[in-house]
matplotlib code that plots the C-alpha trace (Angstrom):
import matplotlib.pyplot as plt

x = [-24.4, -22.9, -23.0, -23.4, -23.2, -26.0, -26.2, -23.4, -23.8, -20.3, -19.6, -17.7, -13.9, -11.2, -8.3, -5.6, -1.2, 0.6, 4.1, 6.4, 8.1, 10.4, 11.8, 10.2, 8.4, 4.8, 2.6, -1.2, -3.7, -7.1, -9.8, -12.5, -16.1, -19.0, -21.8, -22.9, -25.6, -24.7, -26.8, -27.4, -27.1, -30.0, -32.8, -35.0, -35.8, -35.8, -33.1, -32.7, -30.2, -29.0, -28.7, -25.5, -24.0, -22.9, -23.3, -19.5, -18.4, -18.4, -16.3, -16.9, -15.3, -15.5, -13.9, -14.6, -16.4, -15.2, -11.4, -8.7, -5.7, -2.8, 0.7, 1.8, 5.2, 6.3, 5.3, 1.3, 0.7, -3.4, -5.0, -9.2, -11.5, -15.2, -17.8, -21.3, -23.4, -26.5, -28.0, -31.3, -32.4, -35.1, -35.9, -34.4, -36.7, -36.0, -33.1, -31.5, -28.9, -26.8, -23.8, -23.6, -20.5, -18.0, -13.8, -10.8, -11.0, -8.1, -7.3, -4.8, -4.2, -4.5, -2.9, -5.3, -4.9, -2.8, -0.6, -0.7, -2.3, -3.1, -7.1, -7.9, -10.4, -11.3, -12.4, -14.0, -15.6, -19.6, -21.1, -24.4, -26.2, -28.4, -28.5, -26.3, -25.5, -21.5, -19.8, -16.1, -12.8, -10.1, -7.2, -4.6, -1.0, 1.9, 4.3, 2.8, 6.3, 6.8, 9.0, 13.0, 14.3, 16.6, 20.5, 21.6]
y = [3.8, 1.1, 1.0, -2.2, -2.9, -4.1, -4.6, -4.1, -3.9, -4.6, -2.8, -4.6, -5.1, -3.4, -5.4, -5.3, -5.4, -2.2, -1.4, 0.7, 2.8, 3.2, 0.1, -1.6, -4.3, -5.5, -4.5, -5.5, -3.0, -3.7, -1.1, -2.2, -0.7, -0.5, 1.3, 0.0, 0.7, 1.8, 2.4, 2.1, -1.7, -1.2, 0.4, -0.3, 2.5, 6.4, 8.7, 11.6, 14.4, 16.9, 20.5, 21.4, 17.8, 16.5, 12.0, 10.5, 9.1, 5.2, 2.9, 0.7, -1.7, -4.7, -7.5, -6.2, -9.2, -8.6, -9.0, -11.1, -12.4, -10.1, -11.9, -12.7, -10.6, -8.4, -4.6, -3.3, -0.1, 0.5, 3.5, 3.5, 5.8, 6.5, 9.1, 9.4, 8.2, 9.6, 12.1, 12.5, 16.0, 15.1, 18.5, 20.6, 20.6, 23.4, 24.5, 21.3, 20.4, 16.9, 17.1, 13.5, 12.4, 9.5, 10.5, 8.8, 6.0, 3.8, 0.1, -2.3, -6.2, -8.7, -11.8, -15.1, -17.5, -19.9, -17.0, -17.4, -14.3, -10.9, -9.2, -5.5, -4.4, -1.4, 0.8, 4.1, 6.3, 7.0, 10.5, 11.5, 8.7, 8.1, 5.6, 6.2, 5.6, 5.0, 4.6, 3.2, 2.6, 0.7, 0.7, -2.3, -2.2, -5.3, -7.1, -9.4, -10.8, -13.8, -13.9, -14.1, -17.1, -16.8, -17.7, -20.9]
z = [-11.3, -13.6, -16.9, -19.3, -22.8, -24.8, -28.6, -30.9, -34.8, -36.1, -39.4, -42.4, -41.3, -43.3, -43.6, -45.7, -46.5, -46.7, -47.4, -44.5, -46.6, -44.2, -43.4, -46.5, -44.7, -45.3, -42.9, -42.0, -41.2, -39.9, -38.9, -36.9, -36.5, -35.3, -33.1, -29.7, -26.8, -23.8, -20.2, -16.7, -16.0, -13.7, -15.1, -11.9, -9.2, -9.2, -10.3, -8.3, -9.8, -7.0, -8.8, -9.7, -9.7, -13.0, -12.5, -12.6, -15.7, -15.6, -17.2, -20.2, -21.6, -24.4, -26.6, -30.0, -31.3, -35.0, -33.9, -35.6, -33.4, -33.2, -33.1, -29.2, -29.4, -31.9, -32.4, -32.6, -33.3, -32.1, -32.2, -30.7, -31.8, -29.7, -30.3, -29.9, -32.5, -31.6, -28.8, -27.6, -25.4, -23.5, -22.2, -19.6, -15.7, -13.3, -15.1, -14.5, -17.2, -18.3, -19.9, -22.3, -23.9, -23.9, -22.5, -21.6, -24.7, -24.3, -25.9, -24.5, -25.8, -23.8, -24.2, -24.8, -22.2, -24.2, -24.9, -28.8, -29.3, -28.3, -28.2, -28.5, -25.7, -25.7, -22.7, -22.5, -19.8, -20.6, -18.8, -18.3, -16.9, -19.6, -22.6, -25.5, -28.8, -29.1, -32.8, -32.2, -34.9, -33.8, -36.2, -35.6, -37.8, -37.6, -39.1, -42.5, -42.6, -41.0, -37.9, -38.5, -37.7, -34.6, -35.4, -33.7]

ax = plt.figure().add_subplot(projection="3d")
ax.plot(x, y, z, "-o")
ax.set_aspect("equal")
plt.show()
């Protein structure tokens, strides 16, 4: 069973210059949130659960649509962030029981198709085969300085 993504409410983006206190250099640090739906892509047809068998985890991923360009080359430091934002017990039949939750969050940048910039997209596995609530934070740090010019 697939999964698909269906609304996302962006929350305010946090963006703003720090100073690296260890090499002195400004740095930019924006924090992205937000909460998004997540479910079966095909809501059609019967579900049939087999006791004792946990549904596999299926994979999710997104452009965050909030996202500011990230410099082509250069260091980024990104860290992702996603948890469920809300869960819903329906009840438990026959002793049957779902595990829900949301594993393996991962974020890579992907390089526009110009190549003048890079996009977080964030991925994440979804289990329980049921809709869901998901609240994600990615956190994005790099260079404010503008690139050295090389030495000719």
């Amino acid at each position: 069973m697939s999964f698909a993504v269906g609304n996302i409410a962006a929350q305010p983006t946090l963006d703003h210059l720090v100073l690296d206190s260890s090499t002195g250099r400004r740095r930019r640090v924006v924090t992205l949130t937000g909460v998004l739906s997540v479910g079966p892509a095909d809501q059609r047809g019967i579900r049939v659960f087999v006791r004792g068998q946990q549904p596999a985890g299926d994979e999710v991923g997104l452009y965050l649509p909030e996202a500011v360009p990230l410099p082509p080359t250069g260091e980024v430091t990104v860290v992702a962030e996603a948890m469920l934002a809300q869960v819903v017990v329906d009840a438990r039949v026959d002793n049957m029981e779902m595990i829900y939750g949301i594993g393996s969050v991962a974020v890579q940048l992907v390089p526009d198709t110009a190549g003048q910039a890079r996009w977080p997209y964030l991925s994440f596995t979804c289990y329980g085969g049921q809709p869901l609530a998901v609240r994600y934070r990615v956190t994005t740090s790099f260079s404010a300085d503008p690139p050295s010019p090389s030495p000719a």
